[in-house]
Backbone as CSV, one residue per row, in Angstrom:
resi,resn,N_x,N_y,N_z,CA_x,CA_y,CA_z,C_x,C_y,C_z
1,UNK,9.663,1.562,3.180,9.268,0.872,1.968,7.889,1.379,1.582
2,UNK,7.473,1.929,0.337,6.087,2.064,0.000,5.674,1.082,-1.040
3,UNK,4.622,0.790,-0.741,3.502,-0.030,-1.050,2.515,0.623,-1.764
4,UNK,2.380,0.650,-3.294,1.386,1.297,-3.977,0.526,0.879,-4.763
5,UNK,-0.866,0.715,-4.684,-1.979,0.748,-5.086,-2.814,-0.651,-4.071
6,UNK,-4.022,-0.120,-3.797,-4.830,-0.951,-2.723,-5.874,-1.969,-2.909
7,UNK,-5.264,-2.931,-4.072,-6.186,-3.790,-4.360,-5.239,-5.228,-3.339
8,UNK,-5.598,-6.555,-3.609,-5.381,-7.181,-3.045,-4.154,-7.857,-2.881
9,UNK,-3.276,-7.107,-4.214,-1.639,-7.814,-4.118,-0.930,-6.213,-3.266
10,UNK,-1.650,-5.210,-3.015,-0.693,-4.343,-2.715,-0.684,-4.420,-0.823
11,UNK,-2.313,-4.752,-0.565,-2.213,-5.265,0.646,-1.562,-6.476,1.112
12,UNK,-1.306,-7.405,0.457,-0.481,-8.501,0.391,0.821,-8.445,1.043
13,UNK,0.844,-7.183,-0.059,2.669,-7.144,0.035,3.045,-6.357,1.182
14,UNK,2.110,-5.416,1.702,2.522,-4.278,2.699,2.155,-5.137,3.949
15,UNK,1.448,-6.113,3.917,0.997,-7.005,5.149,1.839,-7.754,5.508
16,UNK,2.743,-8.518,4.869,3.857,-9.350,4.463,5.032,-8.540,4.572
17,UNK,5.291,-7.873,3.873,6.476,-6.734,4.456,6.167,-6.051,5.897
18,UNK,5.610,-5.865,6.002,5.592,-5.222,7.452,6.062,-6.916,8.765
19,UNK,5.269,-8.199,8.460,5.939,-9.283,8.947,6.688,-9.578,8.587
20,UNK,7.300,-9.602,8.023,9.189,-10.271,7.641,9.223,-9.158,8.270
21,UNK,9.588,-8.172,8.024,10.663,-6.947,8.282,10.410,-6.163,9.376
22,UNK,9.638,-6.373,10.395,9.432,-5.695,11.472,10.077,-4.111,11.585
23,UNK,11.514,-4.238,11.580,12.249,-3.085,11.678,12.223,-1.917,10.459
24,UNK,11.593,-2.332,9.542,11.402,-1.407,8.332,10.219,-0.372,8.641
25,UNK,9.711,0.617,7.838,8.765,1.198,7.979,8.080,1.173,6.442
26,UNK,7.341,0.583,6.631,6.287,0.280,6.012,4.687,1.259,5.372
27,UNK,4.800,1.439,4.198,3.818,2.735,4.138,2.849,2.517,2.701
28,UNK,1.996,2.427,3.032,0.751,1.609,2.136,-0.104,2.866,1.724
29,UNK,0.368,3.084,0.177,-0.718,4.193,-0.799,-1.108,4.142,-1.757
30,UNK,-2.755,4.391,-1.321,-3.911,4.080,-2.178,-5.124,4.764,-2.513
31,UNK,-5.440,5.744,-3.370,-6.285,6.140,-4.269,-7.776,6.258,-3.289
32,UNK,-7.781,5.459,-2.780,-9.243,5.504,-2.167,-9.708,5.759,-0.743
33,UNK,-10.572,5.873,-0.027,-10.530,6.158,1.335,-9.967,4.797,2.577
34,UNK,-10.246,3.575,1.806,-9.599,2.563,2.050,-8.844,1.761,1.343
35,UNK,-8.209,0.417,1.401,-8.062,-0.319,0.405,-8.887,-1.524,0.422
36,UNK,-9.096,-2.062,-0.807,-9.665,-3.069,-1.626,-11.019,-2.690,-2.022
37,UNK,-11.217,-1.833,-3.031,-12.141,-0.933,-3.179,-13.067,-2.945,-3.983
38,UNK,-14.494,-2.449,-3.923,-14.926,-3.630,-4.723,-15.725,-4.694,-3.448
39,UNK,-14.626,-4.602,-1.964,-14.827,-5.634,-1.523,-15.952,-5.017,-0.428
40,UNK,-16.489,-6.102,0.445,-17.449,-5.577,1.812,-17.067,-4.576,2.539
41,UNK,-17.689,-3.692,2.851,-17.002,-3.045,3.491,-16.408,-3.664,5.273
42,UNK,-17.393,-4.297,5.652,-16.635,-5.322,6.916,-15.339,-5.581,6.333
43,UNK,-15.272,-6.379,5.179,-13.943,-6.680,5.434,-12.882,-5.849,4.936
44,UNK,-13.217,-4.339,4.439,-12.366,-3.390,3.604,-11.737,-2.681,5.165
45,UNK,-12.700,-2.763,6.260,-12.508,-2.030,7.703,-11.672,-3.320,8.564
46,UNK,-12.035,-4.452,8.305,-10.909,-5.409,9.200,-9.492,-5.770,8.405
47,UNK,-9.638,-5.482,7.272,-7.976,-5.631,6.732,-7.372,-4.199,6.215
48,UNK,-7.957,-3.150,6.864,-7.360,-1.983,7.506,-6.911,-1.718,8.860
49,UNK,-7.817,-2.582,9.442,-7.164,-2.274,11.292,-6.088,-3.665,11.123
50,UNK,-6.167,-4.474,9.848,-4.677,-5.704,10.366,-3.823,-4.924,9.987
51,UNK,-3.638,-4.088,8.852,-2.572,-3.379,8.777,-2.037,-2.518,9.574
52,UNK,-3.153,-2.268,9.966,-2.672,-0.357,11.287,-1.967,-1.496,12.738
53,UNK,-2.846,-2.605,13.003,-1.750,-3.535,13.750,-0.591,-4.054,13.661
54,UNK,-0.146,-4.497,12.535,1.064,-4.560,11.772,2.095,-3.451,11.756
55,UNK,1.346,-2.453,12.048,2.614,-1.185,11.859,2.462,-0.648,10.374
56,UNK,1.713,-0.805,9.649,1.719,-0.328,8.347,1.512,1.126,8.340
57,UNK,2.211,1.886,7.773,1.325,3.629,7.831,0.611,3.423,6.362
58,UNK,-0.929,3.957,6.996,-1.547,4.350,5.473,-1.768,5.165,5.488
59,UNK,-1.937,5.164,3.396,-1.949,6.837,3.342,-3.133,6.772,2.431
60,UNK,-4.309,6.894,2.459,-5.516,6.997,1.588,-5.308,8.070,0.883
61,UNK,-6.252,7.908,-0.279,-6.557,8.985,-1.377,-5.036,9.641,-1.571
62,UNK,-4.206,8.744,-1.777,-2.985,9.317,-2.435,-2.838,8.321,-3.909
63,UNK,-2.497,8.729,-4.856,-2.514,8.351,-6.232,-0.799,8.670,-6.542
64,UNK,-0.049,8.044,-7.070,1.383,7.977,-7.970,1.134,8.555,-9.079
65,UNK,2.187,9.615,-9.138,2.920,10.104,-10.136,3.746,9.560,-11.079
66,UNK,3.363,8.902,-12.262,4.728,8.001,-12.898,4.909,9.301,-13.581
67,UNK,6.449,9.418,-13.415,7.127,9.948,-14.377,7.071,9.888,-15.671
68,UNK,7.250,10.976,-16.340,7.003,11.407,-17.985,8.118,9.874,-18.370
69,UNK,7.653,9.187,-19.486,8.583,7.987,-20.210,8.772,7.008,-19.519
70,UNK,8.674,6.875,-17.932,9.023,5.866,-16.759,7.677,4.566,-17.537
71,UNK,8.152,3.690,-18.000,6.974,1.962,-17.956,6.766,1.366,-17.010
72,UNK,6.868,1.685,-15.987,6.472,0.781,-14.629,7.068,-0.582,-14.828
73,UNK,8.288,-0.854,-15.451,9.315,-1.976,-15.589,9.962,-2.103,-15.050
74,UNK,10.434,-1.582,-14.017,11.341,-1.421,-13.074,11.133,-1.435,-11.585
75,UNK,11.646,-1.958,-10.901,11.476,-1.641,-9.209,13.138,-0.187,-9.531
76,UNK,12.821,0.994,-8.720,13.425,1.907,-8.664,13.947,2.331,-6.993
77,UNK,14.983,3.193,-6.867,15.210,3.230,-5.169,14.368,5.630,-5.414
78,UNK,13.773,5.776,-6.568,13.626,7.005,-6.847,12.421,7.482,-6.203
79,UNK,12.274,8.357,-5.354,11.117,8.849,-5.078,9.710,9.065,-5.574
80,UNK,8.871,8.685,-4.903,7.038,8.450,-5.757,6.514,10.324,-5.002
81,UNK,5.976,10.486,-6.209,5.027,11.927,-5.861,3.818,11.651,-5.567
């Protein structure tokens, strides 16, 4: 499952998906060297190691490709660049 962009609903969701779903693989990508750009950095470094405990794979400084015409209206099963 990927998880994209690293403000506070995307960590949410990849934190939360990774607990319900244990057996899934879980993969959190975000634009910046961490996520929740804005916030302390204490706590930008402790709700990065809850995720890396969780099993989350992150992937920093990765940014999405929306497709040419794609509105971001959709949940899709189509591959992210």
């Amino acid at each position: 499952v990927a998880v994209i962009g690293g403000g506070a609903t995307g960590v949410s969701v990849a934190a939360n998906l990774a607990a319900r779903h244990p057996e899934k693989s879980v993969h959190h990508f975000f634009s910046e060297s961490q996520p929740l750009p804005g916030y302390h950095p204490r706590v930008r470094n402790e709700v990065e190691q809850l995720l890396t405990r969780a099993g989350v794979k992150l992937h920093p400084q990765h940014r999405a490709i929306v497709p040419a015409g794609f509105q971001c209206d959709r949940l899709t099963h189509e591959p992210v660049d």
